[in-house]
N, C-alpha and C positions, 0 to 999 in steps of 0.2 A: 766403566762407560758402556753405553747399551744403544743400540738402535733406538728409533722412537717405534714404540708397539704397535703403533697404530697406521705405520708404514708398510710396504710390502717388502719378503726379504729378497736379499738382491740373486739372482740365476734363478729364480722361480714365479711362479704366477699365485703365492700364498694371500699375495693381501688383495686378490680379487673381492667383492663385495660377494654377501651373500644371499643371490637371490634363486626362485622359483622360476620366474622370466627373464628371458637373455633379451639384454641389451639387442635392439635394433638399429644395424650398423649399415651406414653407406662410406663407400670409397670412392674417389675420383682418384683415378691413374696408379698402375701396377707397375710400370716400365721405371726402369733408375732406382732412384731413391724408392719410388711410390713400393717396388719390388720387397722390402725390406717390411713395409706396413703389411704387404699381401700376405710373410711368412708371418709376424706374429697374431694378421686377422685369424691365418688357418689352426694358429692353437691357441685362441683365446676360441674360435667356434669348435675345437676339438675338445675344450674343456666345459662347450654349454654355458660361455658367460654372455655369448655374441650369437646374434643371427644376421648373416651378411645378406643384407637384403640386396642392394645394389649395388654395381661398380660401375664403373665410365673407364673404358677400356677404347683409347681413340686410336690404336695400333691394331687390329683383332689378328691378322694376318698372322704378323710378329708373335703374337700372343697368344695361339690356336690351344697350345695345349691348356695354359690357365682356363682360357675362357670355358674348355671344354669341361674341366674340370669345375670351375664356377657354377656354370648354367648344370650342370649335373644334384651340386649342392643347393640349388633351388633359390639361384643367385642370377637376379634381372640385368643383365649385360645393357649399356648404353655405351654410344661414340659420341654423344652432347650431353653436358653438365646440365645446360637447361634443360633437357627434356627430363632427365631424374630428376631434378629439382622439384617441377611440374607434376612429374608421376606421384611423386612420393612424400609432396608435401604435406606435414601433419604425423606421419608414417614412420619416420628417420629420428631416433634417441639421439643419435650421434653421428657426423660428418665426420669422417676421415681425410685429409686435402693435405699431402704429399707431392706438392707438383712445386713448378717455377716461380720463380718470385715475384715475375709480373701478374700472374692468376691470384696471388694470395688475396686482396683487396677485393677484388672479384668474386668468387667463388665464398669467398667468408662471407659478405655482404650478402650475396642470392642466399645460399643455406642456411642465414639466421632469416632470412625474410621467410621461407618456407618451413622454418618453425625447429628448425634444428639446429642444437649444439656442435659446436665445432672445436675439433683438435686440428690447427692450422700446423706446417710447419715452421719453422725457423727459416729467416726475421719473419716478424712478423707480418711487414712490407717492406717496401723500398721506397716509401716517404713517407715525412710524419703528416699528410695532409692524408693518406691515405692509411696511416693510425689511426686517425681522429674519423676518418670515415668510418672505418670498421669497430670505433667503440661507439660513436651516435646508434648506428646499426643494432649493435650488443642491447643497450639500452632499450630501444624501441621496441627489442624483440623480445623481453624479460629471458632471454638465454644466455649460456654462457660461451665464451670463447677462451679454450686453451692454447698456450703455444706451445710449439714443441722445441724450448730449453730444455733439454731431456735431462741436464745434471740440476739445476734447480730443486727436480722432484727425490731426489735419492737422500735415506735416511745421512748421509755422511755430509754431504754438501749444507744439509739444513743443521744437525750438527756443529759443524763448523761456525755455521751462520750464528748460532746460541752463542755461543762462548764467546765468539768477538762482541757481542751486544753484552752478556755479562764481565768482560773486562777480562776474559782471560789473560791479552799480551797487553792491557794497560788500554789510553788508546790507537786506535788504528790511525798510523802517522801515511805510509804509503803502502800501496798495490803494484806489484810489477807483472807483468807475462809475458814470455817466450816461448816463440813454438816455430819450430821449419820442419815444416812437410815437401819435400820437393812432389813438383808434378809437371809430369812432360805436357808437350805441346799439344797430345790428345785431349786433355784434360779441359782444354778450352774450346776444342770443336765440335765435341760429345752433344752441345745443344744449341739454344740459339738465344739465348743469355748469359751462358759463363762469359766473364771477363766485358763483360757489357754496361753500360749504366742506363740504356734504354732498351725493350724490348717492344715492337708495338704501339710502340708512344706511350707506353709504360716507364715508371721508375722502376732499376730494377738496383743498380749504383751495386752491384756485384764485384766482391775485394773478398781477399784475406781474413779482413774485420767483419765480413758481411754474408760470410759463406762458410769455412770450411774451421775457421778461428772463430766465426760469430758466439758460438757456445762460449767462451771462454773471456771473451767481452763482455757479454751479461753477467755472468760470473764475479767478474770484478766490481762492477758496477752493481751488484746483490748484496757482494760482503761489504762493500763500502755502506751501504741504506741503514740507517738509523730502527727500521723495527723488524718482526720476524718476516715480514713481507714486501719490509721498504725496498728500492732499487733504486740509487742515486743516479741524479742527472750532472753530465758531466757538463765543464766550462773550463774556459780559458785554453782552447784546444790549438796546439803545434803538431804540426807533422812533417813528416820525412814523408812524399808516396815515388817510389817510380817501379819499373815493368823492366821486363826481359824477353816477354813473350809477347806477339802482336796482339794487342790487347785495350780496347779503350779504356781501361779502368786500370787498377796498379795491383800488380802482383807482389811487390815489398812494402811495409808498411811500417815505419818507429811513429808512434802516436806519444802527445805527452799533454794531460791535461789533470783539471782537479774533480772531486767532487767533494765542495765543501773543506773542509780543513785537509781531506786525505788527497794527496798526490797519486795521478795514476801514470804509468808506463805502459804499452806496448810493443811488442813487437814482435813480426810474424816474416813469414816471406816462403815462395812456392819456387825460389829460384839458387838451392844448394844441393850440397851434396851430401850433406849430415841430414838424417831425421831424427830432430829434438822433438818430444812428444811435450804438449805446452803444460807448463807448469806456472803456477800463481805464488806468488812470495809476499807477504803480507806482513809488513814490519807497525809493530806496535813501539810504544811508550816503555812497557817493560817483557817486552818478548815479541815470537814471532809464530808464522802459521805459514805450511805450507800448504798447498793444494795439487796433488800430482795424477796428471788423468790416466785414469783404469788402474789407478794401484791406492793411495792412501792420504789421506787429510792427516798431517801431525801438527800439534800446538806444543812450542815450545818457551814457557811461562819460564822468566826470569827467576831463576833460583831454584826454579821447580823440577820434575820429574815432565820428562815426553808423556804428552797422552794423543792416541790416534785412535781414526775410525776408517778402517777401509773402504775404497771404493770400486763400484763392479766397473766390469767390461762394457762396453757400449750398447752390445744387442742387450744385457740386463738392464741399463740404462734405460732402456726403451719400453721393457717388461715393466719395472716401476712407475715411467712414465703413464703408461697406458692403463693399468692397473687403478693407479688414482684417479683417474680421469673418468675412468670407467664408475669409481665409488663418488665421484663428482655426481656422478648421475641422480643419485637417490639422497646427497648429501653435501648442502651447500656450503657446510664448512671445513668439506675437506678443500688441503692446501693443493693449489693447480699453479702453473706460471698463467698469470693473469697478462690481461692487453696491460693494464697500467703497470705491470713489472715490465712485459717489454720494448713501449715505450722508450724509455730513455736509451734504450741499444739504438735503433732507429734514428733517434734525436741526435748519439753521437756520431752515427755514421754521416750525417745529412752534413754536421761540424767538421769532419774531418776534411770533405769534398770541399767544402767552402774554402778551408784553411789551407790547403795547401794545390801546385799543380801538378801535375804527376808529371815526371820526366825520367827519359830514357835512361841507361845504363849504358856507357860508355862499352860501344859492341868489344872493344879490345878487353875488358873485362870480364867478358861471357865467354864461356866453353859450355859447350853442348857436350853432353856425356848420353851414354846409357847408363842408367840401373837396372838392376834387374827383377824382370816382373814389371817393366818399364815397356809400352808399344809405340813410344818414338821419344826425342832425346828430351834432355832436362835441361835447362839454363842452369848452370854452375855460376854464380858471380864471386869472382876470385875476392875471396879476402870475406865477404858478407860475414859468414857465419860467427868470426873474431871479433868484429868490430859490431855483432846485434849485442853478444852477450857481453860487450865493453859496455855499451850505451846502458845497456839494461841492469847491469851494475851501477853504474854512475846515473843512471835517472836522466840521459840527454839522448839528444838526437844524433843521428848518423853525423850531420855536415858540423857538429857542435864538439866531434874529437876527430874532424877530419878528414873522414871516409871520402877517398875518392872515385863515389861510385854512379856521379851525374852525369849525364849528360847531353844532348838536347833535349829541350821540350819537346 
C-alpha cells in the first residue's frame, strides 16, 4: 500500500506545485483560528509558493507585532474586508477566510465577485440557503471555492475512501462516530457565536456537529458517497440534543440517521471528563474499517490480512490541505473538498435543528470540575460518557437505553 503520488506527504510542504511565480495570496483575520492560517501563510511565503499581498487585521492594537511584521514583508494591512476586496480586485489567486461562521456566506460571495478563489473554512455555512448562495456565486464567477474539511484532502482519508468503493469490507452497511472533547465554560465566551444559532441575523446553528466535530461528520457522510468524490445526503434524521453550559445551541449531541442503504450514528459532547479523540467505525458486509484521528485508517477484510495507511497530525492536515489547493490553482483536476461535497454536512445540520429540541441536563447531574490546562470549569454530566459509548455500540439514542440525562426544555 502506497500514498497516492500525486498527493503531498504528510509533515512537509513536498507536494507544493511547481512554479516560477508565487501564488497571490490575501487573508481576512489572524486572531483565533485565523492565527493558525497566519503560521502556515509564513512558510508557505518562506518557501516562495505564496506572496501575502493582503490581510484584514480588524484588532491592529492586539495584533502590533504581526502587523508590524506583515507591513515589513510588503503585506497591505486593512481593518474592512470590502475595502481589500475593492483594492485588490483582479489582484488576489487566492482568498484565505478563517473567520466566524456568520462571515463565511459573505466574504466567499464578495471575494468570488472580485475575481478570486477562495479557501473558506469549515462549514461551509450555517444554512443551506446560504450554500446555495455561495455556489450560484462560484458559478457566476468561473472560480473556485474550497472548504476547509482538512481530513478529506490527506492521501489516507482518500485511501480509505478507494477501497470502500472497491469492496474491500463488502458493502458499507453502517458508519458510527464518537468523540468527547470536554470544554470549559470559556470555550463559549471566547466570541460572539460559539454556542449561538444566530449571530447578526446571521445563521450560525453552532453545535458539536457544526464546529469542533464538524470534520468528522463530513467524513462520515464522504465514506458513505457512492464515487471518489461523492458525499451522501443524509435522511430520516433522530436526535438526542441538550447543553450543560449557557448556551442557545446543544453542547451534547446522539444523531441517528441514514444515507441511502448505510445507517449513520453520532455522537459527540463537550460536557465530560474523558477525552475520546473521534473515531469512525465503518462496518461492511464482510468486514470493517476503522478511521482514528491523528493516528491511522485500518481495513479489516473478512478472512483477510489488516492493511492501513497512517494518518498526520492536524497542523499536517492543514499543510496537505493547502498544498492542494494551492496546485488547485494552475490545475483544475486536482481533488479540493468542493461546495457540493460540503453541502450535505450543512443539509444535515439544518435536519438535526429541525429534528429534535434541545433540552437541559438535569443540574443534579452536572459537576463542574477543573482540568488541567482548563481556565474555568467543565460540565462533568455523570454517567454521559457510558451510556454515549452504549448508544454508539447499539446504534440508538440516549432516551432509547434510558439515560437519564433530560431535563427541562
Amino acid at each position: 500500500m502506497s500514498a497516492d503520488d500525486s498527493s503531498p506527504a504528510m509533515g512537509d510542504w513536498s507536494g507544493l506545485p511547481a512554479t516560477t511565480a508565487p501564488a497571490r495570496v490575501a487573508l481576512i483575520g489572524i486572531s483565533g483560528y485565523g492565527s493558525i492560517y497566519l503560521q502556515l501563510v509564513r512558510e508557505l511565503r518562506e518557501r516562495g509558493a505564496i506572496r501575502l499581498v493582503a490581510a484584514v487585521i480588524i484588532n491592529p492594537t492586539e495584533e502590533a507585532e504581526n502587523v508590524r511584521e506583515l507591513q515589513a514583508k510588503g503585506c497591505v494591512i486593512y481593518s474592512d474586508y470590502e475595502e481589500m476586496l475593492r483594492r485588490h480586485g483582479g489582484e488576489i489567486d487566492l482568498c484565505l477566510i478563517p473567520t466566524g461562521i456568520q462571515w463565511h456566506a459573505r466574504m466567499t460571495i464578495a471575494a468570488l465577485r472580485a475575481g478570486m478563489n477562495v479557501l473558506i473554512e469549515k462549514p461551509l455555512a450555517g444554512s443551506l440557503a446560504d450554500v446555495h448562495a455561495i455556489r450560484a456565486a462560484e458559478r457566476a464567477a468561473a472560480r473556485f471555492v474550497a472548504v476547509g474539511f482538512q481530513d478529506v484532502y490527506t492521501p489516507g482519508t482518500r485511501w480509505l475512501k478507494q477501497q470502500l468503493l472497491e469492496g474491500a469490507i463488502g458493502r458499507v452497511q453502517s458508519i458510527r462516530v464518537l468523540g468527547l472533547w470536554p470544554r470549559p465554560a470559556a470555550y463559549y465566551t471566547r466570541n460572539n457565536w460559539t454556542g449561538r444559532l444566530q449571530a447578526g441575523g446571521v445563521a450560525v446553528l453552532d453545535s458539536p456537529l457544526n464546529n469542533a466535530f464538524g470534520h468528522f461528520v463530513n467524513l462520515a457522510l464522504y465514506f458513505s458517497g457512492g464515487s471518489a468524490s461523492g458525499v451522501a445526503t443524509a435522511s430520516k434524521v433522530e436526535a438526542d440534543l441538550f447543553r450543560a453550559h449557557a448556551i442557545e445551541s446543544f453542547d451534547t449531541a446522539v444523531v441517528r440517521a441514514r444515507a441511502g442503504a448505510v445507517a449513520l450514528w453520532f455522537g459527540f459532547t463537550h460536557c465530560c471528563r474523558e477525552l475520546v479523540n473521534p473515531e469512525i467505525v465503518i462496518e461492511g458486509s464482510s468486514g470493517s474499517a476503522v478511521w482514528s484521528y491523528e493516528k491511522i485508517c485500518t481495513i479489516r477484510p473478512a478472512g483477510g490480512p489488516d492493511r492501513t495507511h497512517p494518518l498526520p497530525a492536524s497542523i499536517d492536515t492543514r499543510r496537505v490541505m493547502l498544498a492542494q489547493v494551492l496546485r488547485r490553482l494552475g490545475d483544475s483536476s486536482t481533488a479540493v473538498c468542493t461546495t457540493a461535497m460540503a453541502e450535505p454536512h450543512t443539509a444535515l445540520i439544518e435536519a438535526v435543528h429541525a429534528a429534535a429540541t434541545v433540552r437541559n441536563f438535569s443540574p443534579d447531574l452536572i459537576e463542574w470540575i477543573t482540568l488541567p490546562g482548563a481556565t474555568s470549569p467543565v460540565p462533568a454530566v455523570r454517567g454521559l460518557e457510558a451510556a454515549m459509548k452504549t448508544a454508539g455500540q447499539q446504534q440508538r439514542l440516549l432516551r432509547e437505553i434510558g439515560f437519564p440525562g433530560a431535563g427541562s426544555v
